[in-house]
VOGU-3710 file (C-alpha; in Angstrom, 3 decimals, decimal comma):
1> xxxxxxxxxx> 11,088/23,318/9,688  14,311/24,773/8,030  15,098/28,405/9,803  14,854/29,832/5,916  11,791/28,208/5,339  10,050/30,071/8,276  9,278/33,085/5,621  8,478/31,452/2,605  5,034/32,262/0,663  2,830/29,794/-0,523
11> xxxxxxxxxx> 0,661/29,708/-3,654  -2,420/28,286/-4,585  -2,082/24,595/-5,820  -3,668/21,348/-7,146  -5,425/18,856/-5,003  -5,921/15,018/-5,802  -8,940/13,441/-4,560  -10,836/9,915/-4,710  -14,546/9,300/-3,321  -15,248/6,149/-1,972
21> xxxxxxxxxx> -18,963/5,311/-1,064  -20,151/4,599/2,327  -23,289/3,780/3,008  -24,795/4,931/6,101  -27,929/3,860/4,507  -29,976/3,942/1,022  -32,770/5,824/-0,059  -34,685/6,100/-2,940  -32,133/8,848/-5,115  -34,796/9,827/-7,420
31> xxxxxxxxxx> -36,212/11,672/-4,228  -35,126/15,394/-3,841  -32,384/15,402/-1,629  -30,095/17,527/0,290  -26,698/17,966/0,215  -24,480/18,835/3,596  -20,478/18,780/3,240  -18,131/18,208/6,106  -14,474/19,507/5,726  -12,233/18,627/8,442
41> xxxxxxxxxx> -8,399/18,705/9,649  -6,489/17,932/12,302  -3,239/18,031/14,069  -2,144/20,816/12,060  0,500/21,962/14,289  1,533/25,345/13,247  2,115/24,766/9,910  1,892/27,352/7,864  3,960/26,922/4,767  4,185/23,935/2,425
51> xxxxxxxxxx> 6,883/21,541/2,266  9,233/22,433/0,110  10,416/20,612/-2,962  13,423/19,159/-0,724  11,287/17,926/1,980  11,240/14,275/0,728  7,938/12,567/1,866  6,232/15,441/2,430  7,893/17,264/-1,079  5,596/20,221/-1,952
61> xxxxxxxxxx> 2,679/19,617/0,159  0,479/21,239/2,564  0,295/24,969/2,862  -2,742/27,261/4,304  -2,795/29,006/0,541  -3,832/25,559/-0,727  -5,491/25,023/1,865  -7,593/28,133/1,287  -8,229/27,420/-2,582  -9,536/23,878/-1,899
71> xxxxxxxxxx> -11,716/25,213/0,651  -13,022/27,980/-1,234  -14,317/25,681/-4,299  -15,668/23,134/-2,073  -18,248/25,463/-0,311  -18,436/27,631/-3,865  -19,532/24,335/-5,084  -22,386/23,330/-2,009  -23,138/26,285/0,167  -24,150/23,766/2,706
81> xxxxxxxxxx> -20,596/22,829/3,550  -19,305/23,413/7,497  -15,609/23,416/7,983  -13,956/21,984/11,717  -10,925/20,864/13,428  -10,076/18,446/15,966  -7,348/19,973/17,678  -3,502/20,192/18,254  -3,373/24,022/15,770  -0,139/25,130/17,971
91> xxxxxxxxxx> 3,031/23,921/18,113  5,264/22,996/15,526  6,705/25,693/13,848  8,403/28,971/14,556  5,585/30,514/14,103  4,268/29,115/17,326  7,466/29,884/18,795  6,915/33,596/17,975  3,140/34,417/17,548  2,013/32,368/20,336
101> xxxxxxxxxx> -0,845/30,697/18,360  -2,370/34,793/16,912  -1,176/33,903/13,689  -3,186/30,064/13,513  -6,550/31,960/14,540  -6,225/34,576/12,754  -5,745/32,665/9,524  -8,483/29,836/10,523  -10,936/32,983/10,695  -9,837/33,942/7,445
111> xxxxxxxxxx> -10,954/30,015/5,741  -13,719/30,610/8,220  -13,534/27,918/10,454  -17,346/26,998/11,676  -15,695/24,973/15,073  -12,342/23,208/16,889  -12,196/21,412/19,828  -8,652/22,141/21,913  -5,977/19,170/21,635  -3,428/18,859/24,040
121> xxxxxxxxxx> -0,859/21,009/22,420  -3,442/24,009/22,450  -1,703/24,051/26,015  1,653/24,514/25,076  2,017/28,403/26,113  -0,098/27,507/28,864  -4,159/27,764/29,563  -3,358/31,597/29,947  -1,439/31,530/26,732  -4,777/30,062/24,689
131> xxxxxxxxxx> -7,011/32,286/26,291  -4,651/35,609/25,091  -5,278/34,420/21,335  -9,635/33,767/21,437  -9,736/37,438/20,417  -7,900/35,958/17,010  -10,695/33,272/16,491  -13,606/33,852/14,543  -14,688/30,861/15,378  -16,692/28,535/17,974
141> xxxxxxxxxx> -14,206/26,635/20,565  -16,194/22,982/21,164  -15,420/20,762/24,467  -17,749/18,918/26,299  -15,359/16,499/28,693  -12,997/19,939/29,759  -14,444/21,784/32,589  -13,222/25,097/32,365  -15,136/25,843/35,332  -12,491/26,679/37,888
151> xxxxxxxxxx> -9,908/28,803/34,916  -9,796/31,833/32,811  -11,077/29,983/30,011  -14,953/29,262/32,054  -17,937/30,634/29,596  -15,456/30,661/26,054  -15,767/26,616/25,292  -19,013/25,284/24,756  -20,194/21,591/25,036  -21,896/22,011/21,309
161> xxxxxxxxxx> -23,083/24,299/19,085  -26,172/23,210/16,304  -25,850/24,902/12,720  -28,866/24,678/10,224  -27,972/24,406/6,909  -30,269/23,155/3,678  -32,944/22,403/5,852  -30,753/19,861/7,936  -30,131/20,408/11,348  -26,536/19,424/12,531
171> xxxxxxxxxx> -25,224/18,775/16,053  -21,365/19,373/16,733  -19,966/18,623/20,452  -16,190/18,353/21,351  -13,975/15,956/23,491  -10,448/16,003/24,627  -7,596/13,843/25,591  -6,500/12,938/29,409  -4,316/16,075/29,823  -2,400/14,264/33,067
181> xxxxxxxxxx> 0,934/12,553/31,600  0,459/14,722/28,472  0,855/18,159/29,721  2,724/20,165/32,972  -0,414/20,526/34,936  1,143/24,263/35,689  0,119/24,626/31,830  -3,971/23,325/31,981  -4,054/24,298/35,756  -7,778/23,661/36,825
191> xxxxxxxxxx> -8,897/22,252/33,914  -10,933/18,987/34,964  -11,320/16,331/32,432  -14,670/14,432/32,401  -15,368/10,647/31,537  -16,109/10,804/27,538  -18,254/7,954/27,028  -20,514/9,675/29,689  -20,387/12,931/28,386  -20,920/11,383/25,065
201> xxxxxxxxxx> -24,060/9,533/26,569  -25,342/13,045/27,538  -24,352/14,416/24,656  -26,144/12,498/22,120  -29,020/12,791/24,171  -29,275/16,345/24,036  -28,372/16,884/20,473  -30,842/13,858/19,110  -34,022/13,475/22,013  -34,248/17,456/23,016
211> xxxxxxxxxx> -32,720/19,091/19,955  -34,227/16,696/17,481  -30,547/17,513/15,288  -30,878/15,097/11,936  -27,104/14,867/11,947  -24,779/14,782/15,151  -20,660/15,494/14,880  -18,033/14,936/17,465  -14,591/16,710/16,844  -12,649/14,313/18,820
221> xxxxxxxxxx> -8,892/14,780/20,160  -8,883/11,159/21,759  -6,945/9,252/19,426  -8,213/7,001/17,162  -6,778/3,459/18,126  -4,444/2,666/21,360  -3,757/-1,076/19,932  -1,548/-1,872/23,554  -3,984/0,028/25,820  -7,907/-1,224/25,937
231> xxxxxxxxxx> -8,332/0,832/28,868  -7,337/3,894/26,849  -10,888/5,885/25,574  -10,441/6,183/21,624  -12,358/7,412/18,772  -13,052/3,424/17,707  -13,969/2,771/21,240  -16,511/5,827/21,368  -18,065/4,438/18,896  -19,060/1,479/19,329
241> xxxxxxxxxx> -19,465/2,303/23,036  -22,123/5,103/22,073  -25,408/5,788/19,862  -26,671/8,248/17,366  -23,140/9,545/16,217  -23,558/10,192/12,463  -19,317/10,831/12,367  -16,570/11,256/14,470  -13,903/14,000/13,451  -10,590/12,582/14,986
251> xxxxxxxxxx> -6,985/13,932/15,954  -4,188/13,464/18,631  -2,524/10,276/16,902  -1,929/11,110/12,736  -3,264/8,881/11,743  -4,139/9,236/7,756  -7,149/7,206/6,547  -7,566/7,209/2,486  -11,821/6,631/3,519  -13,189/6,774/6,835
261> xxxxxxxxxx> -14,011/3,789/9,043  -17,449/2,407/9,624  -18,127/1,121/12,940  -21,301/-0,197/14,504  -22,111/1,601/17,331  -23,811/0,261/20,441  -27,146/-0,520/18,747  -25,779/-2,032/15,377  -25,703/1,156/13,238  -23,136/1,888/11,046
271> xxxxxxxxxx> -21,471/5,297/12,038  -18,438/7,001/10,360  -14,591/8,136/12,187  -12,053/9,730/10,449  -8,561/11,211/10,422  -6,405/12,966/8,058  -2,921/12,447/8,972  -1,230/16,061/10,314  0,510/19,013/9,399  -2,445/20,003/7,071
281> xxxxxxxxxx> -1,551/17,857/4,232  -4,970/16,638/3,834  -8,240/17,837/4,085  -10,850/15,695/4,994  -14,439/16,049/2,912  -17,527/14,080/3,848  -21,209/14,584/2,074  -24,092/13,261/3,514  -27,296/12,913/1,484  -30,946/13,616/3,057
291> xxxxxxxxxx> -33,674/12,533/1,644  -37,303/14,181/1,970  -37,783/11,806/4,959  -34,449/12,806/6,744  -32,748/9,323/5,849  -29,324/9,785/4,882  -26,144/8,211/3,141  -22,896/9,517/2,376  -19,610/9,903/0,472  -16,184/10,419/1,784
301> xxxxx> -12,779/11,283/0,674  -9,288/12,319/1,604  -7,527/15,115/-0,187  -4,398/15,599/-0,770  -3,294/19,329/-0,155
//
């Protein structure tokens, strides 16, 4: 980011979307149904601003004002609409460099953010730099594979939080990368990181069996696919590793996907993963349909920012 771009304003823009249909399953749509939308980003890193018009690839994209407008019409237009990020907000751009990570939260609370799980560069100023900014965050921090246990951060992430909207009760948990050969271990000190396909087992559990949620979220920070590693845990390997994950919210690799992916899962059920790239240029929007019964399908899309 150009030095003189560091203090240039953004303005509320245009946003280009196309919905493709994916099926989790069909119902009967003359049946009364419920709406729920999912808006998601990732790997936002800081930035702030749009691209400017000289940027090239990225050329007048982006920007938390646009971000903001989008947003605002999407959950003007369903009240039923939950709004989460999977990770990596710091680091990036001088902002970072100079508000430590105040300004990120501060502006996520103002989109009201419903959840994040932490990425890897949530580390950058340290585990006692993230903890300085939660006063900034209006918003639920979600990690189920970190133990905080043994750090300043222990009691301010939770494994998952359940919101209720339209009737529908929704299940969000959180999982992070391997921090070791990522980050200075000075920087996450403590911080233990837990098997995710067996916290994922638990989670599930909890969420679906005690908590009887009708739909069930991870915000992941794994990765989605590690094409020269199979030992490596990512999003597509959760997945089909795991049961009675309606969608996986992915970061750590930008990766864009124009639709999400459906995967079968460990009992043969389509499930959903998706990424949107980095540096909020895209916001990711997911609706999923409940009939009277609870049965669901969906609709997903990519948005250009």
């Amino acid at each position: 980011m150009k030095r003189r771009d560091f203090i240039q304003k953004t303005t509320a823009g245009t946003a280009l979307a196309t919905l493709s249909s994916l099926g989790l399953q069909s119902f009967n749509t003359s049946i009364k149904t419920s709406k729920i939308t999912i808006l998601h980003t990732n790997d936002v890193h800081s930035h702030i601003d749009a691209f400017t018009a000289e940027d090239g690839r990225n050329a007048n994209k982006g920007g938390i004002a646009r971000r903001a407008s989008l947003i605002e019409s999407f959950k003007n237009e369903n009240p039923n609409t939950l709004l989460f990020d999977a990770g990596d907000i710091f680091q990036g751009t001088p902002y970072f460099n100079y508000y430590g990570g105040e300004l990120e939260f501060k502006l996520m609370s103002q989109l009201k953010y419903d959840a994040a799980t932490i990425g890897n560069h949530d580390f950058d100023n340290s585990i006692e730099g993230l903890y300085a900014q939660l006063p900034h965050a209006k918003f639920e921090f979600l990690s189920a594979n970190y133990d905080f246990s043994n750090t300043i951060m222990n009691t301010h992430v939770k494994p998952y939080k359940i919101f209720k909207k339209g009737g529908i009760k929704i299940g969000v948990f959180g999982l992070g990368i391997e921090l070791n050969g990522l980050v200075d271990p000075k920087m996450f000190k403590e911080t233990k990181y837990l098997n995710p396909i067996e916290i994922t087992q638990d989670m599930t559990r909890i969420l679906k069996e005690e908590q009887k949620c009708d739909l069930i979220i991870c915000l992941s920070h794994l990765g989605y696919q590690y094409k020269n590693n199979d030992q490596k845990i990512s999003d597509l390997k959760l997945a089909a590793l795991t049961k009675n994950i309606d969608l996986i919210i992915g970061g750590h690799t930008h990766t864009f996907l124009p639709k999400p992916t459906i995967v079968k899962n460990s009992e043969g059920k389509n499930m959903l993963v998706n990424q949107v790239g980095c540096y909020g240029l895209y916001l990711g929007k997911i609706d999923f349909y409940f009939d009277s019964n609870k049965n669901k399908s969906t609709k997903g899309t990519s948005i250009i920012v």
